[in-house]
C-alpha positions as CSV (number, residue, x, y, z in Angstrom):
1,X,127.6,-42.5,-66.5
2,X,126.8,-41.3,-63.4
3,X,125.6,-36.8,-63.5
4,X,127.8,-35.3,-60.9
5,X,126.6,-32.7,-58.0
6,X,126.8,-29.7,-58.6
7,X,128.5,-27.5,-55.5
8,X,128.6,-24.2,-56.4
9,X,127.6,-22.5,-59.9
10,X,129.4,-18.4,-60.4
11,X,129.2,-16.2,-63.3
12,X,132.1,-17.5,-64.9
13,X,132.8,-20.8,-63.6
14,X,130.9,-24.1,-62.0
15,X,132.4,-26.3,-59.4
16,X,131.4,-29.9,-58.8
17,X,131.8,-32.5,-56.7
18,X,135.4,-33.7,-56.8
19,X,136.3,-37.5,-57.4
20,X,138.2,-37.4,-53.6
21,X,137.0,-36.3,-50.5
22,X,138.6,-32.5,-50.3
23,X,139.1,-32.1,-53.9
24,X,136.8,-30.3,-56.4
25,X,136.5,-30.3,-60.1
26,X,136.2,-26.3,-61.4
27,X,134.6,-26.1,-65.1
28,X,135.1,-22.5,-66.8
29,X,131.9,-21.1,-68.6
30,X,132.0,-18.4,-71.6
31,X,129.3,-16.4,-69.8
32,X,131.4,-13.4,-69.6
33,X,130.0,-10.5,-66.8
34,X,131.0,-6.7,-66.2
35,X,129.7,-4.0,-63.1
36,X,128.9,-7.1,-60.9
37,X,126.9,-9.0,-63.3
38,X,124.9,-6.2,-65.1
39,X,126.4,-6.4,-68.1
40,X,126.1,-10.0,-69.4
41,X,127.1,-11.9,-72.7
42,X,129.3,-14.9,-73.9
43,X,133.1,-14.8,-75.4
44,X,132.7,-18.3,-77.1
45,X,136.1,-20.3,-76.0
46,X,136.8,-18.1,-73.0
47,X,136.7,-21.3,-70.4
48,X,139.0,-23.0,-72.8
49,X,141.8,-20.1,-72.9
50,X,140.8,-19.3,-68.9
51,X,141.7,-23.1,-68.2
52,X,144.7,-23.1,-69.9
53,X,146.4,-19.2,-68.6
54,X,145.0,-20.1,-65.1
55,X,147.0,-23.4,-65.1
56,X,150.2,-22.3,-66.3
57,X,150.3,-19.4,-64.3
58,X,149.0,-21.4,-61.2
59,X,151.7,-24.3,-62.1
60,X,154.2,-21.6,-61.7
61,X,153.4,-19.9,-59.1
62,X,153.4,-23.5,-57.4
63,X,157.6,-23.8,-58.4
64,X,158.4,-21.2,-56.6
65,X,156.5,-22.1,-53.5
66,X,153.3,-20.1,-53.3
67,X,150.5,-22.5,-51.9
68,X,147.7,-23.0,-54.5
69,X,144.4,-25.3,-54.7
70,X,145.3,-25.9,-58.2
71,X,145.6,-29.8,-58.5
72,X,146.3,-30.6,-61.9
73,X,144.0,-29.5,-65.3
74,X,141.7,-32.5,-66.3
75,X,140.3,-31.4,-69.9
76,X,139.9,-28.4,-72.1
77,X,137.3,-26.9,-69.5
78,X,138.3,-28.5,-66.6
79,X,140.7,-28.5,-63.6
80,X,140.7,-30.4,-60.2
81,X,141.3,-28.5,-57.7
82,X,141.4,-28.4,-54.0
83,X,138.4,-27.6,-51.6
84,X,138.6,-24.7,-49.2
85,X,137.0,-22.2,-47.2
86,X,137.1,-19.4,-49.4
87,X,137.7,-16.0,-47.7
88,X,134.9,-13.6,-48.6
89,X,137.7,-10.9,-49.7
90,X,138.8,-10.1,-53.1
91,X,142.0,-8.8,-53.6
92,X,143.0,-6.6,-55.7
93,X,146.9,-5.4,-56.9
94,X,147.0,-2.1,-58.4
95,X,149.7,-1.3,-60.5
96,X,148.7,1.4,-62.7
97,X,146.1,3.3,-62.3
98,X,142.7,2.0,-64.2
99,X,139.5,1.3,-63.6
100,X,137.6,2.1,-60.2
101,X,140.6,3.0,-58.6
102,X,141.0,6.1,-61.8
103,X,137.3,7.2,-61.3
104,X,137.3,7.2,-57.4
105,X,140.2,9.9,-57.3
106,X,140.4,11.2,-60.6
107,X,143.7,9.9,-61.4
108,X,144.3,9.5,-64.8
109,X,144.0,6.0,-66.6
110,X,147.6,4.6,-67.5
111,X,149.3,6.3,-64.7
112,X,152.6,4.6,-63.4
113,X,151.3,4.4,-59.5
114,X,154.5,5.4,-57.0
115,X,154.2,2.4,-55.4
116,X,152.1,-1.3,-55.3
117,X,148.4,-0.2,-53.8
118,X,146.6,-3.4,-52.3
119,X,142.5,-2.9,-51.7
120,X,140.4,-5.3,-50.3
121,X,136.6,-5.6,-51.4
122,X,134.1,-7.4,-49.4
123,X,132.7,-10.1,-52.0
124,X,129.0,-9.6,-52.2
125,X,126.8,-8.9,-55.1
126,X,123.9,-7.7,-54.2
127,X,126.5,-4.6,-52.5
128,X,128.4,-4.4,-55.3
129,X,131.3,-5.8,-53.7
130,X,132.2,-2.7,-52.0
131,X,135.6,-1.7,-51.0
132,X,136.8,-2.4,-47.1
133,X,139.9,-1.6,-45.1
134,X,141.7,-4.1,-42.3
135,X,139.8,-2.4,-40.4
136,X,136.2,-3.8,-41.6
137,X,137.8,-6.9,-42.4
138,X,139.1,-7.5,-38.2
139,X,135.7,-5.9,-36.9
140,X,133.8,-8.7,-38.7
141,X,135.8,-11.7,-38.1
142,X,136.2,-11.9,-42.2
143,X,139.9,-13.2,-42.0
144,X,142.5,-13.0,-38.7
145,X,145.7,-10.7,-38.9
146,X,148.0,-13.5,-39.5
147,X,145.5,-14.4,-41.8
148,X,145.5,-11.0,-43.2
149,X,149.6,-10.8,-43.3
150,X,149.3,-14.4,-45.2
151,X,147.5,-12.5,-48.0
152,X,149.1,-9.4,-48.4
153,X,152.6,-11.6,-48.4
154,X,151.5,-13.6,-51.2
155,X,149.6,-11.1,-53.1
156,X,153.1,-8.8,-53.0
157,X,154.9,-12.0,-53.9
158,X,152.7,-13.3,-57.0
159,X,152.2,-9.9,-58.6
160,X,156.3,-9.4,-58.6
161,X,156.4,-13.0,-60.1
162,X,153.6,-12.2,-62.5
163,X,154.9,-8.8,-63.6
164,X,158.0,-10.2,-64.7
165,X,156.6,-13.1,-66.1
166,X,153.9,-11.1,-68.1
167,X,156.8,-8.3,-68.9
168,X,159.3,-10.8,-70.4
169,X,156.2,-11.3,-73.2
170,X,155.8,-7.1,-74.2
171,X,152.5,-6.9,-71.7
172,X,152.2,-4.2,-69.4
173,X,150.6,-6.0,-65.7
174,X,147.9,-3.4,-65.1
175,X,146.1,-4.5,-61.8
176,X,144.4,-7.9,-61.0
177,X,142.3,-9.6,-58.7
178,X,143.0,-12.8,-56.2
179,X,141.1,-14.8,-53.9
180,X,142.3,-17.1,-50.9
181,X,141.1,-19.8,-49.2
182,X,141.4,-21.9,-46.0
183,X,142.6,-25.5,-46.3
184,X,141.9,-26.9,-43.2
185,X,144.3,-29.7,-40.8
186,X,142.1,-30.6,-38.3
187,X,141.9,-27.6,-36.0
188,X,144.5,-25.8,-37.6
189,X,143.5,-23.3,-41.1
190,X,146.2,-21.9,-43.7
191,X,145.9,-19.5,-46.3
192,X,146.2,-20.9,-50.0
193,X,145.6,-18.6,-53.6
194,X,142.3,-20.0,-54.7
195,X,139.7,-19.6,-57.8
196,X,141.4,-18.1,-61.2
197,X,144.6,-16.0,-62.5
198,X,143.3,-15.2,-66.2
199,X,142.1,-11.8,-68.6
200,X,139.0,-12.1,-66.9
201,X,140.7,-11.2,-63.3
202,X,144.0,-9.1,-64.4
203,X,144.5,-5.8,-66.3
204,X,146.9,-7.1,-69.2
205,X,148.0,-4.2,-72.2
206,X,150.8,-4.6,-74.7
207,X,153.4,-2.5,-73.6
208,X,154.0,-1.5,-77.2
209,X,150.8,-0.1,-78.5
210,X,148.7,-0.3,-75.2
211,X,145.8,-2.2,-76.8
212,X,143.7,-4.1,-74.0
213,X,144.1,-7.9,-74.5
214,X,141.3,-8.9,-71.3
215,X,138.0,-8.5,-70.4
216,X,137.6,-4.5,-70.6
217,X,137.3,-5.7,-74.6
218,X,133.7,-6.6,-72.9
219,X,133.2,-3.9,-70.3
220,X,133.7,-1.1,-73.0
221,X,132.4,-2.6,-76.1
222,X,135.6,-3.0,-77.5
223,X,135.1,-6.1,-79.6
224,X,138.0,-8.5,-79.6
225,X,137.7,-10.2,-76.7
226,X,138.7,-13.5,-77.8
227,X,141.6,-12.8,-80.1
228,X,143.0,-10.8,-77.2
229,X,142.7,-14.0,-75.1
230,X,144.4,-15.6,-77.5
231,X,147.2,-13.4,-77.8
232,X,147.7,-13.6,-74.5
233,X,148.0,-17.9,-74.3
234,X,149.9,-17.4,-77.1
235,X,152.5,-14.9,-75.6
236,X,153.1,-17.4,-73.1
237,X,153.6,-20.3,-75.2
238,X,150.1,-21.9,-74.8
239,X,148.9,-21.5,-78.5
240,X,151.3,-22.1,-81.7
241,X,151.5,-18.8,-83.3
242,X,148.9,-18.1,-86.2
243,X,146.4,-20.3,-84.1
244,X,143.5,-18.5,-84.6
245,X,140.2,-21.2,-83.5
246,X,139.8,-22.4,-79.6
247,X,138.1,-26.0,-80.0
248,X,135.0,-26.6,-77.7
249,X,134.8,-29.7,-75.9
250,X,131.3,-31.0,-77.3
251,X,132.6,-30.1,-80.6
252,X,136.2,-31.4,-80.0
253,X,134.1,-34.9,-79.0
254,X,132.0,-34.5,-81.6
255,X,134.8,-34.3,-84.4
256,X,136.7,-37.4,-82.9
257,X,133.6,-39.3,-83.0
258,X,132.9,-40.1,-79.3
């Protein structure tokens, strides 16, 4: 079997070299990271329950017409997906006040915010990924205004799809995080949602007690971090209810003799 080149390795996930030209294959780790990678440790079965969220929620955000690279999930780990030009932006959609956004202005955590807030941080760790405005984002050629209005349209239009869809399973949508890409057509680039929608990215709490079911389990020292993963897959039909093990591949292999 031939080993497969290795493109691109983050803290959470690893992308290789795809079996087509323009197409990737993303693999999701367990390393779980917090405070731009100073806090480090492993939820064992994160990748599996990352794989699975990210592709159902990706698989519906494709019905209704939102432009994704998700191709199609291969395994338990892996997805293959479509190669682009990420945009050195993460986006963030803010909810409810948590988080940076609670210690920046010293509003308080769980606050009902009047209206959607959308920040954009410039993605580099050795800054800290520090937070920009249009404005920074136009000076330095990081992304064009249409590109721009491209983004904010779909991040406006996936967190109204995803605060239903998460509200229609008793969990409160907090805030999460999005990153686009380019997918190039010759000379002309469009704007498609890229990398991961899963706990690791989004603020998810039940609605009914509040508990935290996604990665501030892991920021805070909570403990818990992967049944509240698994609640979540569950909620959304990706589990059978009173599953309470996530197989790993090696040992899912391993136990079917291959």
């Amino acid at each position: 079997m031939s080993r497969r080149r290795q493109i691109y390795e983050g803290k959470a996930k690893i992308l290789y070299e795809g079996p087509e030209p323009g197409t990737l294959i993303q693999y999701f780790k367990d390393d779980a990271t917090a405070f731009n990678a100073q806090k480090k440790g492993t939820i064992s079965g994160k990748g599996v329950l990352n794989n699975r969220i990210s592709e159902h929620v990706f698989t519906l955000l494709g019905h209704i017409g939102v432009p994704t690279h998700f191709i199609r999930r291969l395994n338990m780990r892996e997805q293959l997906i479509r190669q682009v030009e990420i945009v050195p932006i993460e986006v963030v959609i803010r909810n409810v006040a948590a988080g940076s956004l609670s210690k920046r202005l010293g509003i308080e955590e769980g606050t009902q915010l009047p209206r959607t807030i959308i920040e954009y941080y410039y993605k580099d760790d050795a800054l800290g990924d520090p937070l920009v405005s249009e404005e920074h984002i136009a000076c330095f050629g990081w992304a064009s205004q249409d590109e721009m209005h491209d983004i904010a349209d779909m991040a406006i239009r996936v967190n109204d799809f995803m605060s239903g869809l998460f509200a229609g399973v008793g969990i409160r949508l907090v805030d999460f995080k999005l990153e686009f890409g380019r997918i190039w057509d010759n000379d002309f680039a469009r704007i498609i949602l890229a990398d991961e929608i899963s706990p690791d990215g989004c603020r998810l709490w039940d609605m009914a007690s509040g508990e935290k079911l996604d990665k501030d389990r892991f920021r805070q020292d909570l403990g818990g971090e992967v049944e509240a993963y698994q609640e979540i897959a569950r909620r959304l039909g990706l589990l059978p209810d009173g599953e309470n093990t996530v197989l790993d591949m090696a040992e899912h292999r391993k136990n079917r003799g291959k």
